[in-house]
N, C-alpha and C positions, 0 to 999 in steps of 0.2 A: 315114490312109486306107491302105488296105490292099486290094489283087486288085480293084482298078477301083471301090471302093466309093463313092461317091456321096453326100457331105452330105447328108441328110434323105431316104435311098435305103432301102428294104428289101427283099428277094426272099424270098417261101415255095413250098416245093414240095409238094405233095400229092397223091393219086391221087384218082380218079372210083373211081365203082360197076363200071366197065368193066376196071378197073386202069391207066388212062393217067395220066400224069402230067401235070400242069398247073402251069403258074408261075404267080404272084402278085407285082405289082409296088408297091409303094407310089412314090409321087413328092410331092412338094412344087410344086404348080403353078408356084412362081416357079424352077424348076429348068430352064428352059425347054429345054436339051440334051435332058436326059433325058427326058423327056416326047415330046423329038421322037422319040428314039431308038429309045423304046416303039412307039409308034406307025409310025413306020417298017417293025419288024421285025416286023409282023403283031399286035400284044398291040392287046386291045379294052376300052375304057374300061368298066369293070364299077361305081365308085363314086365320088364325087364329095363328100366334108366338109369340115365347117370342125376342124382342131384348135388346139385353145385351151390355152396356155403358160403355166407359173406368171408368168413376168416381165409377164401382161397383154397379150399379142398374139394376135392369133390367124394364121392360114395355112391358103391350102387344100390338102386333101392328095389326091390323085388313086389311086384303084386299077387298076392294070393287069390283064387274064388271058389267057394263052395257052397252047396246047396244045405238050407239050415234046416228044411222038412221034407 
């Protein structure tokens, strides 16, 4: 892991039609830190699935979104 990276963590950044930037959080529900962390720092639960693993498990995975300016 590498710059505070997070097992089953991903961050996207992108812009709106306005040019704001917005952050994109993925989380792994049983990550339970980070989920708080999210939530914490204002990001609003945008999605909620199941992802499903060759090894035959599945896990849910949480989308975070917050505005970056």
């Amino acid at each position: 892991m590498r710059n505070g990276a997070v097992p089953g963590s991903a961050l996207f950044v992108t812009h709106d039609e306005d040019d704001r930037s917005l952050g994109f959080a993925e989380e792994l529900r049983a990550g339970t830190r980070a989920v708080a962390s999210n939530e914490r720092h204002g990001a609003r639960r945008a999605d909620e699935r199941m992802c499903r693993f060759p090894q035959g498990f599945e896990l849910a995975r949480l989308e975070y979104a917050r505005p970056l300016n």
